[in-house]
mmCIF file as Biopython writes it, N, C-alpha, C and O atoms, coordinates in Angstrom:
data_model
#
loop_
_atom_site.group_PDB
_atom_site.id
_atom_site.type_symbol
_atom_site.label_atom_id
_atom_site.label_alt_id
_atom_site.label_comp_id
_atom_site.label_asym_id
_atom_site.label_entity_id
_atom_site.label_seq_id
_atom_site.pdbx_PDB_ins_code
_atom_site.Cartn_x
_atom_site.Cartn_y
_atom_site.Cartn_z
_atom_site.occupancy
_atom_site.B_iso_or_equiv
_atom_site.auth_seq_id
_atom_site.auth_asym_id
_atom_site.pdbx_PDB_model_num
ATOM 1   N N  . UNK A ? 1  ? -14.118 17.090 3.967  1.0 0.0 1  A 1 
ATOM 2   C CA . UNK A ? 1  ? -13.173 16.028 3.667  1.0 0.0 1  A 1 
ATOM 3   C C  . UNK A ? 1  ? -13.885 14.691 3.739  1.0 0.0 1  A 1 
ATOM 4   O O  . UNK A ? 1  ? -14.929 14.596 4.383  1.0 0.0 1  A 1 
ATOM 5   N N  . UNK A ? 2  ? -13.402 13.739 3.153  1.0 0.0 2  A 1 
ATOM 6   C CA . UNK A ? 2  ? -13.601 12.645 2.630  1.0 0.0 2  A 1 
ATOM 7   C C  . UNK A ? 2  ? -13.536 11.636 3.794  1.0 0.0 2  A 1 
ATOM 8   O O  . UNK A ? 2  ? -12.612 12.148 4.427  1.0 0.0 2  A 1 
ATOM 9   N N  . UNK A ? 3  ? -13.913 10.486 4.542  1.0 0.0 3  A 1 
ATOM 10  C CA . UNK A ? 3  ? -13.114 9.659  5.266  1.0 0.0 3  A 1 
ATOM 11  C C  . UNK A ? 3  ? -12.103 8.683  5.092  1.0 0.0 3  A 1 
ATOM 12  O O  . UNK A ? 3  ? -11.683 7.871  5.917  1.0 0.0 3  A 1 
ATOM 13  N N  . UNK A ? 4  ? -11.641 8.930  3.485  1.0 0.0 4  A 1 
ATOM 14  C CA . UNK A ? 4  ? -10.243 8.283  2.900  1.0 0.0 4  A 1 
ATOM 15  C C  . UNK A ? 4  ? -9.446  9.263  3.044  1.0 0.0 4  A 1 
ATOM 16  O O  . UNK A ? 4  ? -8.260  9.039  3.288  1.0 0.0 4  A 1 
ATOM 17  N N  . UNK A ? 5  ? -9.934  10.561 2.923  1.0 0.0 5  A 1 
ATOM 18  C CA . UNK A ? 5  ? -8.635  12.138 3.439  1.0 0.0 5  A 1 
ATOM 19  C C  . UNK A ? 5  ? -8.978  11.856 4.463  1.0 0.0 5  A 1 
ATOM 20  O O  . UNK A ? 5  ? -7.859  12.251 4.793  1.0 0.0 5  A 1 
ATOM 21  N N  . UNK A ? 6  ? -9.504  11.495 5.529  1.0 0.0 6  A 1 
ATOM 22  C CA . UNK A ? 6  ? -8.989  11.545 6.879  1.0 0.0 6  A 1 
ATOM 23  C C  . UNK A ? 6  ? -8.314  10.488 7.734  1.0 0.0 6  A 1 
ATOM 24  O O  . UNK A ? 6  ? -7.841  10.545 8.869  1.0 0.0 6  A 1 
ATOM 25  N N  . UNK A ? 7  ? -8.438  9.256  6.619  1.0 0.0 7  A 1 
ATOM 26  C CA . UNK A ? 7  ? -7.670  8.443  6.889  1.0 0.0 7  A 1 
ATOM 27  C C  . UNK A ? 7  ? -6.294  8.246  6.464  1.0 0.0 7  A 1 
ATOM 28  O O  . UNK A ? 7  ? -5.401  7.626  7.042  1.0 0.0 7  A 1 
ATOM 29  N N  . UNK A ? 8  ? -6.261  8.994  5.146  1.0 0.0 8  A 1 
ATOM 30  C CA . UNK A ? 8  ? -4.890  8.883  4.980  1.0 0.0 8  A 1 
ATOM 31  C C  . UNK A ? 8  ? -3.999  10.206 5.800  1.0 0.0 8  A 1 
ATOM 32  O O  . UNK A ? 8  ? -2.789  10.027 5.661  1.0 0.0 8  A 1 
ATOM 33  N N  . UNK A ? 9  ? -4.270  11.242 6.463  1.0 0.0 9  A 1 
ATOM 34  C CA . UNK A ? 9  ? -3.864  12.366 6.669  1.0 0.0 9  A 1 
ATOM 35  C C  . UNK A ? 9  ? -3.934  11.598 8.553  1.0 0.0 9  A 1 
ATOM 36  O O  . UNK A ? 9  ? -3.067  12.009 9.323  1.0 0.0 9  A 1 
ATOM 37  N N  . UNK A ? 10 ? -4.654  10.875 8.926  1.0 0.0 10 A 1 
ATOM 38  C CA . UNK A ? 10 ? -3.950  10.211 10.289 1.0 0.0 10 A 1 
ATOM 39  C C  . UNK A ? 10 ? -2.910  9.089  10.089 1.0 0.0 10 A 1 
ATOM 40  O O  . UNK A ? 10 ? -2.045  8.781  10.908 1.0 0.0 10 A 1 
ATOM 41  N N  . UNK A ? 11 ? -3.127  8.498  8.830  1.0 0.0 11 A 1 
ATOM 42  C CA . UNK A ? 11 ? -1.693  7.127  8.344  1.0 0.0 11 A 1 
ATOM 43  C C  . UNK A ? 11 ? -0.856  8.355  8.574  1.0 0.0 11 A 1 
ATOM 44  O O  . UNK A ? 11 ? -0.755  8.583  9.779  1.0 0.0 11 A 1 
ATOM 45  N N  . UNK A ? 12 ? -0.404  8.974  8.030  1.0 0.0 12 A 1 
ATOM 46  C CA . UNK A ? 12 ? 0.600   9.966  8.089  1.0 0.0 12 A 1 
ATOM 47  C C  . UNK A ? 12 ? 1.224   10.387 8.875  1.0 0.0 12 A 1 
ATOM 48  O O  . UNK A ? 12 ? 2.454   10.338 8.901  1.0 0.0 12 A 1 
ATOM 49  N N  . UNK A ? 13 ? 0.372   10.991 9.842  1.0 0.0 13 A 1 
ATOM 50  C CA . UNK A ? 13 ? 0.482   11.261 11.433 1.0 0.0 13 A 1 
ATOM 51  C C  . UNK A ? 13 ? 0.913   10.316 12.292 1.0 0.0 13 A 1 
ATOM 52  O O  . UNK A ? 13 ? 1.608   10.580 13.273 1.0 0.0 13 A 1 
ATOM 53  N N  . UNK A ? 14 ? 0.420   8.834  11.887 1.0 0.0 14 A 1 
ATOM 54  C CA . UNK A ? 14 ? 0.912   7.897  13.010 1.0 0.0 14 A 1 
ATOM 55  C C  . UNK A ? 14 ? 2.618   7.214  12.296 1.0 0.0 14 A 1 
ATOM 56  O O  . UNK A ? 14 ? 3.544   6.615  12.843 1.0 0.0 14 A 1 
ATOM 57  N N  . UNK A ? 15 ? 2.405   7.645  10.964 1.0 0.0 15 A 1 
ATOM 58  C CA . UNK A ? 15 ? 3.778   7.436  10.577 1.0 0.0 15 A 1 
ATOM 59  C C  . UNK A ? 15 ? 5.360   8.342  11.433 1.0 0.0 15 A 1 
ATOM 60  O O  . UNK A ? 15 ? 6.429   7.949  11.901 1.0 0.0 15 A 1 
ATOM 61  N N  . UNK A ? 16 ? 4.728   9.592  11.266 1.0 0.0 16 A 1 
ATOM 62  C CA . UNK A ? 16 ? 5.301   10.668 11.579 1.0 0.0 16 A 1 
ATOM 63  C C  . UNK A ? 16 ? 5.532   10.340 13.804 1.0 0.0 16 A 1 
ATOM 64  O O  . UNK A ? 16 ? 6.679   10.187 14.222 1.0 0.0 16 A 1 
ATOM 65  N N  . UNK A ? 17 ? 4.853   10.317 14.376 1.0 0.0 17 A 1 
ATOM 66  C CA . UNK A ? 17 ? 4.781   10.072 15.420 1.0 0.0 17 A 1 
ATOM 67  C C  . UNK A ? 17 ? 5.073   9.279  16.241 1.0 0.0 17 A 1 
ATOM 68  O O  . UNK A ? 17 ? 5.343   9.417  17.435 1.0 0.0 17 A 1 
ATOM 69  N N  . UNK A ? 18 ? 4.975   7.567  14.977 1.0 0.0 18 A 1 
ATOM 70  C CA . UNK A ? 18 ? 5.643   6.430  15.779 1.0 0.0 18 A 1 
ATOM 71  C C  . UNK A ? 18 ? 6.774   6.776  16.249 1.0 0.0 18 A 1 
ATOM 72  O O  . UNK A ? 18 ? 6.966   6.932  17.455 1.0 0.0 18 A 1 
ATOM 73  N N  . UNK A ? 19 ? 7.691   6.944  15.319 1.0 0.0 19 A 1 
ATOM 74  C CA . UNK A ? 19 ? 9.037   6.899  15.422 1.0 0.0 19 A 1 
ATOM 75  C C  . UNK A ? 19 ? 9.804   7.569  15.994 1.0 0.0 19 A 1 
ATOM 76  O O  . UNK A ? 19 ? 10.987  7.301  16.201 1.0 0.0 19 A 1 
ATOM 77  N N  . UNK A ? 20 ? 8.888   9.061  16.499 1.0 0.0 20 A 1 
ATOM 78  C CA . UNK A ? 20 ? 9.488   10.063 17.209 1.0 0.0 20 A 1 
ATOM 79  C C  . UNK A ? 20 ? 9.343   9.584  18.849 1.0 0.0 20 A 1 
ATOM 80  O O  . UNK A ? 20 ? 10.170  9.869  19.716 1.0 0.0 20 A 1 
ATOM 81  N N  . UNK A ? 21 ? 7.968   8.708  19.086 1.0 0.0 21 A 1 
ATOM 82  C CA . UNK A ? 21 ? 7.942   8.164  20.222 1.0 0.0 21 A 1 
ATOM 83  C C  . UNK A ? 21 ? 9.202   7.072  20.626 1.0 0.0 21 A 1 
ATOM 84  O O  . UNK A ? 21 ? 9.396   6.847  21.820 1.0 0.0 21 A 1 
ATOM 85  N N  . UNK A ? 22 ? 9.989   6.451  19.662 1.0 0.0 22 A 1 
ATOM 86  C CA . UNK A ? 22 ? 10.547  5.524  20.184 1.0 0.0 22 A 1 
ATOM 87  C C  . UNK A ? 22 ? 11.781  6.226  21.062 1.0 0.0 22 A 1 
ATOM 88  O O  . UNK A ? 22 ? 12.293  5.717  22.059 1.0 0.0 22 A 1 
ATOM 89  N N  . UNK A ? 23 ? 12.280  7.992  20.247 1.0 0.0 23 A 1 
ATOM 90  C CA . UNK A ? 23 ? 13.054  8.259  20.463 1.0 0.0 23 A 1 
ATOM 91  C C  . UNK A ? 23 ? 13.215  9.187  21.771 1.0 0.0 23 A 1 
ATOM 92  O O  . UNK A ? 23 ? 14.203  9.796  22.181 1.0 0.0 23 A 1 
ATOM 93  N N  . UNK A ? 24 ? 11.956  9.092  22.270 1.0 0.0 24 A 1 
ATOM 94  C CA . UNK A ? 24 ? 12.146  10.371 23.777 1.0 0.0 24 A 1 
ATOM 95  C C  . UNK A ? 24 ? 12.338  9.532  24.950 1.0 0.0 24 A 1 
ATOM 96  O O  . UNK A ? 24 ? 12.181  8.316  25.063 1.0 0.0 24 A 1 
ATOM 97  N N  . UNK A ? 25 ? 12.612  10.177 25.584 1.0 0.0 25 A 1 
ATOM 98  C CA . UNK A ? 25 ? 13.359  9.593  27.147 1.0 0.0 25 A 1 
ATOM 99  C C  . UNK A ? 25 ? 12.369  8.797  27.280 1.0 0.0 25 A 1 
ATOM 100 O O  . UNK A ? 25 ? 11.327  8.669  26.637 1.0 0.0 25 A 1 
ATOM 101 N N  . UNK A ? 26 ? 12.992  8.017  28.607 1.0 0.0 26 A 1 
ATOM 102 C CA . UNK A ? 26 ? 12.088  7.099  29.451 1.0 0.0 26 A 1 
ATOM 103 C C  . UNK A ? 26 ? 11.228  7.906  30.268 1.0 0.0 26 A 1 
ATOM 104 O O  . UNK A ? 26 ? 10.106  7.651  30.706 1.0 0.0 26 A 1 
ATOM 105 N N  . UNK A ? 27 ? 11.969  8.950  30.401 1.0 0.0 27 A 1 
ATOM 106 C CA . UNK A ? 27 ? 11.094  10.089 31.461 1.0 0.0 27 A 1 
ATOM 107 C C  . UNK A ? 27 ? 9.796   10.788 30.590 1.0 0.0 27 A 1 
ATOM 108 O O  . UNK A ? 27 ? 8.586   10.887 30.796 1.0 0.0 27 A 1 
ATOM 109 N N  . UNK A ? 28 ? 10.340  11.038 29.955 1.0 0.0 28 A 1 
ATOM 110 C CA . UNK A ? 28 ? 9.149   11.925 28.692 1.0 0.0 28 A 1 
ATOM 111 C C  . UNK A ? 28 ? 8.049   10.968 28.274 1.0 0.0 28 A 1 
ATOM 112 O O  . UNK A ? 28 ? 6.940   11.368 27.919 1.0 0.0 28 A 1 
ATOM 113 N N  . UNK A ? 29 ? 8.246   10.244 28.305 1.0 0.0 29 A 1 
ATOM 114 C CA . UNK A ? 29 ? 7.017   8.796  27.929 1.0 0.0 29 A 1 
ATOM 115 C C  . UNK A ? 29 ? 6.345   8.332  28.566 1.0 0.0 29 A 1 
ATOM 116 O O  . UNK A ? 29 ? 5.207   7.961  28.279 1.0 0.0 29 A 1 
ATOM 117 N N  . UNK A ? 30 ? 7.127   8.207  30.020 1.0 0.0 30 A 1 
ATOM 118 C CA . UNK A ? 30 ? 6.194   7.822  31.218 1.0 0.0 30 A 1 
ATOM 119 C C  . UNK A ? 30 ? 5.392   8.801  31.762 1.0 0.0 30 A 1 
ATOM 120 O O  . UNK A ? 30 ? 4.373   8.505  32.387 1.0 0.0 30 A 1 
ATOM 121 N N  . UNK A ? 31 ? 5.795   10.086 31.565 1.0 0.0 31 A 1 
ATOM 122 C CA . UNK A ? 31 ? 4.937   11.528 32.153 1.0 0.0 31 A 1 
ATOM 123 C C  . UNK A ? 31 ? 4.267   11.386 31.041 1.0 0.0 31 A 1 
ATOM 124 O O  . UNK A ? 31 ? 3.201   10.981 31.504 1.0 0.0 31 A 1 
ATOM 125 N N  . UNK A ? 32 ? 4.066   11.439 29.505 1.0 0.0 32 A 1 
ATOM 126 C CA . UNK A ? 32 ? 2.733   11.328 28.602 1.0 0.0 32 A 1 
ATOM 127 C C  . UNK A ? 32 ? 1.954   10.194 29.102 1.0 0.0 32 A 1 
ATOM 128 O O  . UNK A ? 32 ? 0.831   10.214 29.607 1.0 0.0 32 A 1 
ATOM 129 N N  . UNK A ? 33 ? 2.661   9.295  28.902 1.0 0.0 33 A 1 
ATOM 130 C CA . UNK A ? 33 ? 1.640   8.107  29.318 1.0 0.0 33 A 1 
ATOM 131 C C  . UNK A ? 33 ? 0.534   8.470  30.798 1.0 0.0 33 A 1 
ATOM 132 O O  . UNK A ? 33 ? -0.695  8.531  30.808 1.0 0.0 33 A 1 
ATOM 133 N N  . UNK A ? 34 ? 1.380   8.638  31.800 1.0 0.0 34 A 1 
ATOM 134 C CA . UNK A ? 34 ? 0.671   9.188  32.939 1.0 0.0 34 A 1 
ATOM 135 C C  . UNK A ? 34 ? -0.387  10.235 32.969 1.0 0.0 34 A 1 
ATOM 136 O O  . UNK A ? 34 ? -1.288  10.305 33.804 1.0 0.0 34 A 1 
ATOM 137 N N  . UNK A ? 35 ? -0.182  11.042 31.965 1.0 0.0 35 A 1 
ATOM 138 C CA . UNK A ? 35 ? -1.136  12.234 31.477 1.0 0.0 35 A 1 
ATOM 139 C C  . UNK A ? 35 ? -2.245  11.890 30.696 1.0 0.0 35 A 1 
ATOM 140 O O  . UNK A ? 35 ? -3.327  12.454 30.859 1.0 0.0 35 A 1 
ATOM 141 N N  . UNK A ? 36 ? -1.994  10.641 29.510 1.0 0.0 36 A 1 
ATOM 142 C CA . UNK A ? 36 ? -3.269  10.084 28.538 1.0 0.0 36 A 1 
ATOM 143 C C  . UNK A ? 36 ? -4.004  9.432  29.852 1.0 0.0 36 A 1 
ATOM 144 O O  . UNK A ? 36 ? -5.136  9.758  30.208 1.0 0.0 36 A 1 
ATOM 145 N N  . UNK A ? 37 ? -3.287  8.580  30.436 1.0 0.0 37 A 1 
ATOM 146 C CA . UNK A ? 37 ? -3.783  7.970  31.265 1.0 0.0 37 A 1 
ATOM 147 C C  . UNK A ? 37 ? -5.298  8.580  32.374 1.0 0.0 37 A 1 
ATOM 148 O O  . UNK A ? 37 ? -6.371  8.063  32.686 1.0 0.0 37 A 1 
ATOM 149 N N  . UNK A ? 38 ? -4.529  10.103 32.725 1.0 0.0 38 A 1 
ATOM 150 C CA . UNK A ? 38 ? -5.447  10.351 33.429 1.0 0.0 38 A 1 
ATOM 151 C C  . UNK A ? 38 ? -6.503  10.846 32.119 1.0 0.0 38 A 1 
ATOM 152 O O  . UNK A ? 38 ? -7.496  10.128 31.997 1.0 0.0 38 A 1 
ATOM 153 N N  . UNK A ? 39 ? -6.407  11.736 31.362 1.0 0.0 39 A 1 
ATOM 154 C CA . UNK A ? 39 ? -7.338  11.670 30.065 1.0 0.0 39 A 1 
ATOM 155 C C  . UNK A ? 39 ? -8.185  10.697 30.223 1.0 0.0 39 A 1 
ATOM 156 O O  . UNK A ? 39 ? -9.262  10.985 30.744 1.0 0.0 39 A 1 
ATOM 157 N N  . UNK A ? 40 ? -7.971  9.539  29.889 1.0 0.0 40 A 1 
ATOM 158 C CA . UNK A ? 40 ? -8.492  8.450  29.277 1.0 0.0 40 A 1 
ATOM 159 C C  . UNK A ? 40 ? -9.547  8.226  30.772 1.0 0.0 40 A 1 
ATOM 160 O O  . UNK A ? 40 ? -10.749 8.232  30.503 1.0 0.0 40 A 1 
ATOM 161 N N  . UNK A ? 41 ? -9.225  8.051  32.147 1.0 0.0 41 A 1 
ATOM 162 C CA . UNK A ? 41 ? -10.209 8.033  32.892 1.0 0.0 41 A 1 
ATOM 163 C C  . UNK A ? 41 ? -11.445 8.953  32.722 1.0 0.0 41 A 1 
ATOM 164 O O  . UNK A ? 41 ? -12.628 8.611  32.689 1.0 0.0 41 A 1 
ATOM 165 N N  . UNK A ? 42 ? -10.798 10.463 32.600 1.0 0.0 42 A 1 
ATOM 166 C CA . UNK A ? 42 ? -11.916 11.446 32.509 1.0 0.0 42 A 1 
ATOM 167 C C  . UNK A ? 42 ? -12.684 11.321 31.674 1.0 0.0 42 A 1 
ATOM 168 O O  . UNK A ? 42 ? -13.865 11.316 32.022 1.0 0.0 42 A 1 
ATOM 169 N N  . UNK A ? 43 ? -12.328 11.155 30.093 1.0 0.0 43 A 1 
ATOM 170 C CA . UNK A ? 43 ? -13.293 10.556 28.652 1.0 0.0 43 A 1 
ATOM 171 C C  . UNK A ? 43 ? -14.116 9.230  29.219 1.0 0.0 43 A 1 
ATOM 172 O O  . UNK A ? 43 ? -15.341 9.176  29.117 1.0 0.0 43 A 1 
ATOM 173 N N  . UNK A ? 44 ? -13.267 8.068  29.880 1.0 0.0 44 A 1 
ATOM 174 C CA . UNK A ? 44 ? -14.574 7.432  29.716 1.0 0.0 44 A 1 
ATOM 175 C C  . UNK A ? 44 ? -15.857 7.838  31.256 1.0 0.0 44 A 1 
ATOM 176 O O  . UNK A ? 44 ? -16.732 7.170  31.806 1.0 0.0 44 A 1 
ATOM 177 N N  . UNK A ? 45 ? -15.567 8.605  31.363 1.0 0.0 45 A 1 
ATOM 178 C CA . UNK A ? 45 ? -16.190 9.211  33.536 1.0 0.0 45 A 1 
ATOM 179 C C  . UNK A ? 45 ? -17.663 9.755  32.221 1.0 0.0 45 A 1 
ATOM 180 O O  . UNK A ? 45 ? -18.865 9.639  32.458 1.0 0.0 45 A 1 
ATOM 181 N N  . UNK A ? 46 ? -16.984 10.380 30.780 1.0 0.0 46 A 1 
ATOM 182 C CA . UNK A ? 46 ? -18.000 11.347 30.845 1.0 0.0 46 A 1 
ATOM 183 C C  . UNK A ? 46 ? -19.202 10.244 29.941 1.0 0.0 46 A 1 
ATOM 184 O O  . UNK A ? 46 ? -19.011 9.035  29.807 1.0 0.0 46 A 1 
ATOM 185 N N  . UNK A ? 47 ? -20.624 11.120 29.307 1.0 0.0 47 A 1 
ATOM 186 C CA . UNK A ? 47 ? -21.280 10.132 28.258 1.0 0.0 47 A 1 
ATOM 187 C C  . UNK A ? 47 ? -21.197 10.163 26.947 1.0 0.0 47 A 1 
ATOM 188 O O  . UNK A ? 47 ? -21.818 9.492  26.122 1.0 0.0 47 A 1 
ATOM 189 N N  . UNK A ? 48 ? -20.206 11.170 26.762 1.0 0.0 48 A 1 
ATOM 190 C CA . UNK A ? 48 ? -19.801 11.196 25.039 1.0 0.0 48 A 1 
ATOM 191 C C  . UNK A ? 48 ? -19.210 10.598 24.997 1.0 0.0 48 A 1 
ATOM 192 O O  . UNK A ? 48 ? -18.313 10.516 25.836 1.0 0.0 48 A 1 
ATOM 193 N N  . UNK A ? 49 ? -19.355 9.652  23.812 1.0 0.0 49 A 1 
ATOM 194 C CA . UNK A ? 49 ? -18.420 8.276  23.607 1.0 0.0 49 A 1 
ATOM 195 C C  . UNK A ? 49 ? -17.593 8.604  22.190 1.0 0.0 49 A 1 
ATOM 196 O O  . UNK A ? 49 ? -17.050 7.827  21.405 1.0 0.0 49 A 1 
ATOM 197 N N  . UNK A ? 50 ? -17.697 9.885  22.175 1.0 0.0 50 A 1 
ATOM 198 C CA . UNK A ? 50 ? -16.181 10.748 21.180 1.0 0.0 50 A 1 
ATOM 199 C C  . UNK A ? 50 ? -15.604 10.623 21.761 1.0 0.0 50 A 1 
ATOM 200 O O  . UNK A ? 50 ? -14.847 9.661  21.633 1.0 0.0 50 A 1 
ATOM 201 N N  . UNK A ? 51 ? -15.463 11.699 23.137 1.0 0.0 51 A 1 
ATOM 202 C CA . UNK A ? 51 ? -14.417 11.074 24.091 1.0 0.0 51 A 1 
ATOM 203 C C  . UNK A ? 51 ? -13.477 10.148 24.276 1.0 0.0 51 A 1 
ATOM 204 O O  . UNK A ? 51 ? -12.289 10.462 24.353 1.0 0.0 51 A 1 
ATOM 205 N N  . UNK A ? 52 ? -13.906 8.881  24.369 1.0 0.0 52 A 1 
ATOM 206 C CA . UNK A ? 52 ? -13.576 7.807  24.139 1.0 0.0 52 A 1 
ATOM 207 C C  . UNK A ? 52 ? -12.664 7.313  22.983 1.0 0.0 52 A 1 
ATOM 208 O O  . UNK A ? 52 ? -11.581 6.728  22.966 1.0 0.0 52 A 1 
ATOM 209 N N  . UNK A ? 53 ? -13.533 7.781  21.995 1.0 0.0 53 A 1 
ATOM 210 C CA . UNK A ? 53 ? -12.539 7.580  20.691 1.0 0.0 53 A 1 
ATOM 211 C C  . UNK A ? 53 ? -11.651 7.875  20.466 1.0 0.0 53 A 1 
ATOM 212 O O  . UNK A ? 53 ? -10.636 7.228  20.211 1.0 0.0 53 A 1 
ATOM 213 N N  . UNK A ? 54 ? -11.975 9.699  20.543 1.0 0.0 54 A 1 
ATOM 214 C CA . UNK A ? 54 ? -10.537 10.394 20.637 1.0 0.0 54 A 1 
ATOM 215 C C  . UNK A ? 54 ? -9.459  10.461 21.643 1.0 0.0 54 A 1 
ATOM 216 O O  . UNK A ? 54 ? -8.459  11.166 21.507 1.0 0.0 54 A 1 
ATOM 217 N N  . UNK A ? 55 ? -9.741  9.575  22.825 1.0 0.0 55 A 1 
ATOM 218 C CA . UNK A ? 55 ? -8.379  9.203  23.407 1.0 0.0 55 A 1 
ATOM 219 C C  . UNK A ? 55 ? -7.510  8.312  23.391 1.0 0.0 55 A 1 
ATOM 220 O O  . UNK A ? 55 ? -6.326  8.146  23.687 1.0 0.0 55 A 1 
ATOM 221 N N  . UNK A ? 56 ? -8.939  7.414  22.702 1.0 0.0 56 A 1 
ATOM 222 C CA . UNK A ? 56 ? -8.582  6.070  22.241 1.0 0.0 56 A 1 
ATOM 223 C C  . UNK A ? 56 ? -7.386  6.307  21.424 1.0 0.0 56 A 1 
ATOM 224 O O  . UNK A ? 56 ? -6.208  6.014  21.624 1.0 0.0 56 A 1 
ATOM 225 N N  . UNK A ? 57 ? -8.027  6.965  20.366 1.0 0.0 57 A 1 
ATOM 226 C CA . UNK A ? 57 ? -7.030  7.407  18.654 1.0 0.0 57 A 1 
ATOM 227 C C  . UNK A ? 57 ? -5.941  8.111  19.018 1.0 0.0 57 A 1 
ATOM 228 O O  . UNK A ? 57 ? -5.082  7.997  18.143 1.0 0.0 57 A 1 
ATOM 229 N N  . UNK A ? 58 ? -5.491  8.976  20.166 1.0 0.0 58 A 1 
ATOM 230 C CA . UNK A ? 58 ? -3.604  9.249  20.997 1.0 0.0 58 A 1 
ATOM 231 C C  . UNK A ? 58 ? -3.198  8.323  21.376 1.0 0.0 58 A 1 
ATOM 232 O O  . UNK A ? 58 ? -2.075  8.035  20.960 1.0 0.0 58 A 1 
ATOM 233 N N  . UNK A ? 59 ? -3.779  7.491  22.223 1.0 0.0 59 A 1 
ATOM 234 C CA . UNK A ? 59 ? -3.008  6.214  22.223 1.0 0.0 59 A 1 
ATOM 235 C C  . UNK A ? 59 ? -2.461  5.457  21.338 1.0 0.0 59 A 1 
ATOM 236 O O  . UNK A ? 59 ? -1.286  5.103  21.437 1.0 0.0 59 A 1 
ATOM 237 N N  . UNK A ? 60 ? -3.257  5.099  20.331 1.0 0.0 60 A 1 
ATOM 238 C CA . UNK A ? 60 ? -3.221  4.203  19.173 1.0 0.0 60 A 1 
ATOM 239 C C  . UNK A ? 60 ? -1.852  5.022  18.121 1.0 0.0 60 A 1 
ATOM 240 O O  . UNK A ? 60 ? -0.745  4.540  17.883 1.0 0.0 60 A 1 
ATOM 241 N N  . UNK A ? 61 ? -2.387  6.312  17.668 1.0 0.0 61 A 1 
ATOM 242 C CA . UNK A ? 61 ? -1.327  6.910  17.450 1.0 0.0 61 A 1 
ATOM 243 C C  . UNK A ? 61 ? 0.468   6.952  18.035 1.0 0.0 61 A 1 
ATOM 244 O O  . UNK A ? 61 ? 1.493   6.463  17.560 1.0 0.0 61 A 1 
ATOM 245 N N  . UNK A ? 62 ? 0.249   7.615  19.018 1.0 0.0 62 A 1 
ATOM 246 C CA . UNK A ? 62 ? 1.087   7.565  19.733 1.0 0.0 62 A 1 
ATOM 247 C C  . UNK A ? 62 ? 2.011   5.927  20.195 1.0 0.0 62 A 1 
ATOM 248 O O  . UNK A ? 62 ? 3.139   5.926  20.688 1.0 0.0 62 A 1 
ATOM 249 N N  . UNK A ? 63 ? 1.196   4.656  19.883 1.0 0.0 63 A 1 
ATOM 250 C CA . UNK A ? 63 ? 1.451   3.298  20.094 1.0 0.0 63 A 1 
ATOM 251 C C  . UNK A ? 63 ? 1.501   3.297  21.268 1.0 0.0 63 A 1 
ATOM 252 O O  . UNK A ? 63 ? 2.388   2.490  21.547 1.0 0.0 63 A 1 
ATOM 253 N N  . UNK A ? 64 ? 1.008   3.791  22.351 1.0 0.0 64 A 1 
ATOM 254 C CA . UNK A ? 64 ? 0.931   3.495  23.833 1.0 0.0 64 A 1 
ATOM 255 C C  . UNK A ? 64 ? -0.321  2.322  23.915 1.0 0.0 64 A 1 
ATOM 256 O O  . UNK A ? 64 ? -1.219  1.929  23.171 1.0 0.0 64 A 1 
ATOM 257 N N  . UNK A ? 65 ? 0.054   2.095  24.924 1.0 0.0 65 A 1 
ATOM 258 C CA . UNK A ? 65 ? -1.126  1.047  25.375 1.0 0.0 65 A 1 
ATOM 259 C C  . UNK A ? 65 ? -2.437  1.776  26.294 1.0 0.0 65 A 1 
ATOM 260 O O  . UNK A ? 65 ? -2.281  2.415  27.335 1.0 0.0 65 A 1 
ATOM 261 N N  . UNK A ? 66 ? -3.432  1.561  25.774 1.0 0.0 66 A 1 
ATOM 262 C CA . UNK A ? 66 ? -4.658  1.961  26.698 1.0 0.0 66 A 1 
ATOM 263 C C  . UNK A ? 66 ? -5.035  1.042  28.045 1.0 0.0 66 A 1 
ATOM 264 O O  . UNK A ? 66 ? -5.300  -0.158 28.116 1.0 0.0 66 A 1 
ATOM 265 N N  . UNK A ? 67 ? -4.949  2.177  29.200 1.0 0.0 67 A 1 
ATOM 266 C CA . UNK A ? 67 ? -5.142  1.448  30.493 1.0 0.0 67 A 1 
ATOM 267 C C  . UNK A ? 67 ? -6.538  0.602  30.254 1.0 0.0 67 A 1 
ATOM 268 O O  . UNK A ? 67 ? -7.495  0.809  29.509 1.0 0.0 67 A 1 
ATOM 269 N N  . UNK A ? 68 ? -6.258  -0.387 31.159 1.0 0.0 68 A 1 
ATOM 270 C CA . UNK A ? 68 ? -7.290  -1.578 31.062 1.0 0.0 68 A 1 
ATOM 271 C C  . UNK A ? 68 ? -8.601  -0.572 31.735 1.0 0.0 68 A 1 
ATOM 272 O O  . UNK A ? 68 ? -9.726  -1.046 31.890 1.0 0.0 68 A 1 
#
């Protein structure tokens, strides 16, 4: 695949995903969030800086905010 098919096939995904995020509990959001969260420590603990990206890119997706 192309990196315009993989960009348009994640537009899609974050289309599809925003909106489902707006709609889950307060509870369900704060337990994901709490879960990327710990993710996101372990990706950056390690030296692959995919890692990184790709937790980066659930957040971003997902429209959560990445812990500082």
């Amino acid at each position: 695949m192309t990196a315009s098919t993989w960009k348009g096939i994640l537009s899609m995904l974050a289309m599809v995903l925003g909106p489902l995020m707006r709609l889950l509990t307060p509870t369900i959001k704060t337990a994901l969030e709490k879960a990327l969260g710990e993710l996101w420590k372990k990706a950056v603990a390690t030296s692959n800086p995919i890692d990184d990206l790709f937790v980066g890119f659930l957040f971003d997706i997902l429209g959560l905010n990445r812990p500082e």
